[in-house]
C-alpha positions in Angstrom: 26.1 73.3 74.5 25.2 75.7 76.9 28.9 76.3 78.5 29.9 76.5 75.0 27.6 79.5 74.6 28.5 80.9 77.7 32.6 81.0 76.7 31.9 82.4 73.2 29.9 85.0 74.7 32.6 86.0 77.1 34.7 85.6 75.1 33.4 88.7 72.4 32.3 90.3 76.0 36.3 90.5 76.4 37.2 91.3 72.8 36.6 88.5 70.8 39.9 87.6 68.9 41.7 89.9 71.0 40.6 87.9 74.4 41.9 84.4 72.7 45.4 86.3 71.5 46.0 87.2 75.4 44.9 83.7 76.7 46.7 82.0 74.0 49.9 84.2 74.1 50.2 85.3 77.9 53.1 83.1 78.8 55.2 85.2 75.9 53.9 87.9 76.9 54.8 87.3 80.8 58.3 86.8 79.0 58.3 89.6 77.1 57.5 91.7 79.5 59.9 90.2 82.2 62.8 90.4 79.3 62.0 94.2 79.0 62.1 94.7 82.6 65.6 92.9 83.3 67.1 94.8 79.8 65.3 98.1 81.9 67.6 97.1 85.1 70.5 95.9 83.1 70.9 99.7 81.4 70.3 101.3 84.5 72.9 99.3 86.4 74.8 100.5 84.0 74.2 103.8 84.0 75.2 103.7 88.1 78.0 101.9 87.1 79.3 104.5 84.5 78.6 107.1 87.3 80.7 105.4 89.9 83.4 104.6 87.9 83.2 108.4 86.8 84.0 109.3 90.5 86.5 106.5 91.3 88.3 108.1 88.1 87.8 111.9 89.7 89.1 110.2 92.9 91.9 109.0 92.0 93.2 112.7 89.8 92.6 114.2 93.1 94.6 111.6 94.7 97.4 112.1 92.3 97.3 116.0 93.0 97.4 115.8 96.2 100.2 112.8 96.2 102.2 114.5 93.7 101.9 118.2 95.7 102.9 116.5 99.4 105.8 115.2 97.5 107.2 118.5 96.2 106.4 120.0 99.9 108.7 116.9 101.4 111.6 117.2 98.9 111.5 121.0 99.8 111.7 120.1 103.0 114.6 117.6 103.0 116.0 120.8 100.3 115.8 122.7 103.3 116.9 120.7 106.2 120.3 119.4 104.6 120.8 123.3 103.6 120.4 123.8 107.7 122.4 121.4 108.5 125.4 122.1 106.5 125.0 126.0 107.9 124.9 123.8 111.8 128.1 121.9 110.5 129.9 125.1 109.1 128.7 127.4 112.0 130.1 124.6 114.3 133.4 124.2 112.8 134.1 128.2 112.8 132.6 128.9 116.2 135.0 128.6 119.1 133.7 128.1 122.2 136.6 129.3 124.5 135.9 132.9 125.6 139.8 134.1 125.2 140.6 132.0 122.0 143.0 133.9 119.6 141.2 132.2 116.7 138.0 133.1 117.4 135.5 134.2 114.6 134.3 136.7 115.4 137.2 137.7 117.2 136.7 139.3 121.1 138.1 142.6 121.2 140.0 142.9 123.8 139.6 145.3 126.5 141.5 148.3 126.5 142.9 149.0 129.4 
C-alpha cells in the first residue's frame, strides 16, 4: 500500500494528470516530435535544393552568353579570313614576279635614259 502511496504522490509532485498524459503518451510524442523534425529537414533540403537549382539555371544563361558571343567572334573570324584570302588569291594572280615583265601591275617605269 505503501508504494502505491509513494507513486500517487509523485505522481501529483510531477503534475498529477499531466505526469500520467506524458508517461502514457511519450512514445507519440517521441513520434511527433521526430515527424516534425524530418518535415523541418525535408523543407529545408528543399529550400537548398531550390537555391542550387537557382544557380545551375544562372549557370547555364551565362553559359549560353558566353557560347552564343564566342560563336559570333568565330564566324567573324572565318568572315574575315576567307575575305583575306581571296585578296591573297587576287593579289597573287595580278602580281608578277618577273622584274622586267611587260604585264606587270603596277607597271616598272622604265628608266629613261
Amino acid at each position: 500500500m505503501e508504494f502505491i502511496t509513494s507513486i500517487a504522490s509523485v505522481a501529483t509532485a510531477l503534475g498529477g494528470v499531466e505526469a500520467i498524459k506524458l508517461f502514457l503518451n511519450r512514445r507519440s510524442d517521441s513520434r511527433a516530435a521526430r515527424a516534425r523534425a524530418s518535415a523541418e529537414e525535408f523543407r529545408s533540403l528543399r529550400e537548398y535544393n531550390d537555391f542550387l537549382q537557382q544557380q545551375l539555371l544562372n549557370k547555364e544563361q551565362q553559359l549560353a552568353e558566353k557560347t552564343s558571343l564566342v560563336r559570333s567572334l568565330n564566324a567573324d573570324l572565318l568572315d574575315l579570313t576567307r575575305a583575306k584570302s581571296l585578296v591573297d588569291t587576287e593579289l597573287a594572280v595580278k602580281r608578277c614576279e618577273v622584274t622586267d615583265c611587260p604585264r606587270r601591275i603596277p607597271p616598272v617605269k622604265s628608266p629613261s635614259l
